[in-house]
N, C-alpha and C positions, 0 to 999 in steps of 0.2 A: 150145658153149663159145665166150667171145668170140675174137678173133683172139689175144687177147695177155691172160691173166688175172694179170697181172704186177701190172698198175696198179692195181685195185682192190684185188687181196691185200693191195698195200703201202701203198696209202690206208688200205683197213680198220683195218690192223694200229697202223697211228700215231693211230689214231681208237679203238680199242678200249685202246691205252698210254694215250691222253692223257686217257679215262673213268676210267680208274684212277687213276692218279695224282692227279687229281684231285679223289678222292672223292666225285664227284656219282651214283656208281652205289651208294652204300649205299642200302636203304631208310631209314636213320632220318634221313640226311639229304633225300630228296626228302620223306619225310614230315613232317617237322619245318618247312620250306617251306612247305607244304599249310596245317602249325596255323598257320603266322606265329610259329614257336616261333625259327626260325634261318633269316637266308639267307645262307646260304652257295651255296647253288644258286642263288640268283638273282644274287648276284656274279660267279658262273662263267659262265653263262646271258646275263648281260649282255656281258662281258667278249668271250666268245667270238664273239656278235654285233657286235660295233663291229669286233674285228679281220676278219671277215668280210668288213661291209661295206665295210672298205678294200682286201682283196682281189678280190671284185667288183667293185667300181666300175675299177680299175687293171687288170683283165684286161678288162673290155666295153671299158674307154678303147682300150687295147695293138691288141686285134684279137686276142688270141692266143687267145680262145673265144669263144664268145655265151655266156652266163649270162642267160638270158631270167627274168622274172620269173613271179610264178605266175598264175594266174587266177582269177576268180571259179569254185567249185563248186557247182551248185542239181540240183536236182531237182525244183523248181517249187512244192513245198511252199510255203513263206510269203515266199520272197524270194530273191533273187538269191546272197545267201549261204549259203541253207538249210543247206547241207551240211555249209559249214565249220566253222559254230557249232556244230552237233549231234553230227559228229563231233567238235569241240574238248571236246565234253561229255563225251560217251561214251572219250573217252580222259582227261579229267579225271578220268572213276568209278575207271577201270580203275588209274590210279598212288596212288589214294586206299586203294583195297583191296588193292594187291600193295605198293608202295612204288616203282616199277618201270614205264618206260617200253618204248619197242620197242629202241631201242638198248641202255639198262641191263640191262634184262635177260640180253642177252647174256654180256656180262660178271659178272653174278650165277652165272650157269650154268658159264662157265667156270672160276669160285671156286670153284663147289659150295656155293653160297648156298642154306639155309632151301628154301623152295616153290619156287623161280625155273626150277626144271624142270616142274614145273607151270603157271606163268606162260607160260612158253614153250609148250607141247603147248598153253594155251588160244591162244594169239597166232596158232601154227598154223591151228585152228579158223577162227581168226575170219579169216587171210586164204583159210580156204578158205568162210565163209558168204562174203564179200565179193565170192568169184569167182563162188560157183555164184547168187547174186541178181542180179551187176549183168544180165544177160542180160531178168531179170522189170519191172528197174527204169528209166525212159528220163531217161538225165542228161544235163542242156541245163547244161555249163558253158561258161564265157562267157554264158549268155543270163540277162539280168535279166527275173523273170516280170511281162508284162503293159508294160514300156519299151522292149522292142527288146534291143537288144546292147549287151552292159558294155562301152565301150572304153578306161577309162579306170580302170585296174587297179594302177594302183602311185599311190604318195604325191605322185612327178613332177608326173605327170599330173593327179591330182584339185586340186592347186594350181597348176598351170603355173608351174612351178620349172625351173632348170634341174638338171640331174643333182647338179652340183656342191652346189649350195648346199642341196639335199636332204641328200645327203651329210653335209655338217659338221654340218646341223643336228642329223641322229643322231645322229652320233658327240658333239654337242655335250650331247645330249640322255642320250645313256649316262653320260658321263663325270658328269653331273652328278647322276644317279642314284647311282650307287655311292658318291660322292662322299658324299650326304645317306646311303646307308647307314650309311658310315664316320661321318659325324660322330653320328649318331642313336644308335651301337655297336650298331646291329641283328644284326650280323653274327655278334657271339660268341657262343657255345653251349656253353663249359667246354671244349671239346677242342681239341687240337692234333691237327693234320693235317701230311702227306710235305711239302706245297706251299701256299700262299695262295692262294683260289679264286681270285683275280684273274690270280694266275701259273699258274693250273690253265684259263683263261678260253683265254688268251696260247697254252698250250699246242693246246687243241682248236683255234685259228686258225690253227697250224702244222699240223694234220691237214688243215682247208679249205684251206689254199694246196697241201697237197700231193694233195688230190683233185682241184683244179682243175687242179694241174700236168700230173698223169697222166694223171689221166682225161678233163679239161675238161668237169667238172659237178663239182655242189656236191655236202655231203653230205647225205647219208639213206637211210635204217635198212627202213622200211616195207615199203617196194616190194616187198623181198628176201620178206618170208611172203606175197604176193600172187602173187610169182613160183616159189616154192615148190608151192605148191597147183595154179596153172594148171599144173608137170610133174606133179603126181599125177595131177592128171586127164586128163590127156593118156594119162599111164600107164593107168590104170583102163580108157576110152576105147581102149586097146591101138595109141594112136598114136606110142608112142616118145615120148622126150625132143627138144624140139626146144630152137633157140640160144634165147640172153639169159638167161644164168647170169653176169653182171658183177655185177647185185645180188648175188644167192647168193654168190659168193665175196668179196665185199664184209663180209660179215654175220661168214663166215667167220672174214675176216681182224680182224673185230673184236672177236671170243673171243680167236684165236691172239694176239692184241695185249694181251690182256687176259690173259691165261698169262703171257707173256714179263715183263710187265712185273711183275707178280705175284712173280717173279723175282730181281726188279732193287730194289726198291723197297719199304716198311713198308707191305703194304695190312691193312684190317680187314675179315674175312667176320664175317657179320652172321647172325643166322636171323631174324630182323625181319622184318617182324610174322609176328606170331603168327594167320596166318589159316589158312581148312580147307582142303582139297587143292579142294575145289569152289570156293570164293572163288577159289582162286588162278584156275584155269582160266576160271572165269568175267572174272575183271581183266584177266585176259592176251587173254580172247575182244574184251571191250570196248576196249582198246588197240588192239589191230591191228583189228578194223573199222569203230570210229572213225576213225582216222590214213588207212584206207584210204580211207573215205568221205568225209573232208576234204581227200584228198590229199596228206597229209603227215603226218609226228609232228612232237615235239620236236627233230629234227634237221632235218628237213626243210622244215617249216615255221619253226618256230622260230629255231635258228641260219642257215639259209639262205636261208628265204622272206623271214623281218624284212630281213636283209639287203641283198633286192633291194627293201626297201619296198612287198610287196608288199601292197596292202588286204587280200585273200584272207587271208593268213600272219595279221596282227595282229588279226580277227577268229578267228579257230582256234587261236591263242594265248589271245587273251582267254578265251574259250569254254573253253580245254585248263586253266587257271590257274585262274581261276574257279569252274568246277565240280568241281575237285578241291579249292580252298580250301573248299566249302561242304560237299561229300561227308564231307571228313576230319574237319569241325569238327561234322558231324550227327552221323556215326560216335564222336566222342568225349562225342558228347552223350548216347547208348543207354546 
């Protein structure tokens, strides 16, 4: 157990309220995203990244954490990024057939959402193929295959900018996005929602200031079913439970957050989509060993890797987006 499971409980918990409330945990809105039917998850998604990345850059400035950026992930397959793209992909299948990412789903579950228990028991799974492979598998990240070492791993750096003007220029770069959504009216889809995803954005960036507050780290979801598996097998193995259970009660605290709010607040439980108990587990397997094998999900890479600018995140993003826009839009093609 960590010394003090106080801070991630209570990061969890305002990270698991601020999915809710925000409505990015239905499936027919991440799905609806996928078609290019609605973005309202991409307004929130956006949102949340810019207040981010003003919380990171202002805690690395302060000294009051490191917030390190990510790194390149390979395996040596065909490039330096192998890993991130591939798993960006394999976790693009995975929200195309559940509707439902590693953190959402949480919150699905703690509804009592459709398959989302399903989704989960695959997600399981797939952080425990991830553990019992990587052992078979030799990962050179940081090393670009066949150039030597990646050293130049954030936006910074591959331009020789300084932080600062890095900085604005993403946030200059969000605002102008949402911006063109608003004027284009991409955004509407006939429903009313508790919050406007841009003030649902605002909220999840109050959950990242308060996991960097606590805990002094960004957020993400993943780690937690990676960490899961390594105590089963520990267990099985007859070695006991050992520490680094701050993920785990992290995950936790982001159902219990997603109860509470549940609560408080007009949410919609959904049974969306309508897939077989095997789809589910299979979406939920390709989620978590995707995001494992990238390094990150949709929180971790997404709202917090973009945010440190890292190259790694915006490739595993592309790859995570992408290949759930093409899966979903095949799937509606059958």
């Amino acid at each position: 157990m960590p010394h003090n499971p106080l801070p991630p409980l209570l990061s969890g918990t305002l990270f698991g309220a601020s999915l809710t409330a925000s409505s990015v945990y239905l499936p027919s809105i991440i799905l609806s995203q996928l078609s290019l039917t609605s973005t309202h998850m991409l307004k929130t998604f956006l949102t949340a990244s810019a207040i981010s990345a003003i919380i990171i850059y202002i805690t690395n400035k302060l000294g009051y954490a490191r917030l390190p950026h990510r790194t390149n992930t390979s395996y040596g397959w065909f490039g330096a990024y192998d890993a991130n793209l591939v798993g960006g992909l394999l976790q693009g299948l995975g929200m195309a057939l559940t509707g439902a990412c590693p953190g959402t789903v949480l919150v699905q579950v703690a509804l009592g959402m459709g398959r989302a228990g399903w989704v989960l028991v695959g997600g399981l799974l797939g952080g425990m193929g991830f553990v019992g492979l990587s052992p078979l598998v030799r990962r050179t990240s940081g090393v670009q295959s066949g150039d030597g070492a990646v050293k130049e791993h954030t936006v910074m750096q591959r331009l020789k900018v300084q932080d600062e003007t890095a900085v604005l220029g993403y946030e200059a770069m969000l605002i102008g996005m949402i911006a063109l959504v608003d004027r284009l009216g991409l955004s509407k889809d006939g429903r009313s929602f508790w919050v406007d995803p841009v003030v649902g954005g605002m909220m999840i960036g109050v959950a990242q200031a308060s996991s960097v507050l606590l805990s002094k780290k960004t957020l993400g979801v993943s780690s937690a079913y990676s960490d899961i598996a390594g105590h089963l097998s520990s267990l099985v193995r007859g070695k006991g439970l050992s520490g680094g259970f701050g993920n785990v009660i992290f995950a936790a605290g982001v159902m219990l957050g997603a109860k509470l709010a549940s609560q408080r607040v007009p949410v919609v439980v959904e049974s969306a989509p309508a897939v077989s108990v095997g789809a589910a587990i299979f979406g939920g397997f390709c989620s978590i060993f995707g995001a494992r094998l990238a390094g990150g999900c949709t929180s971790g890479h997404g709202i917090s890797g973009m945010s440190t600018l890292s190259v790694s995140s915006f490739v595993t993003v592309a790859g995570m987006f992408g290949g759930g826009i093409a899966c979903k839009l095949l799937i509606d093609a059958l």
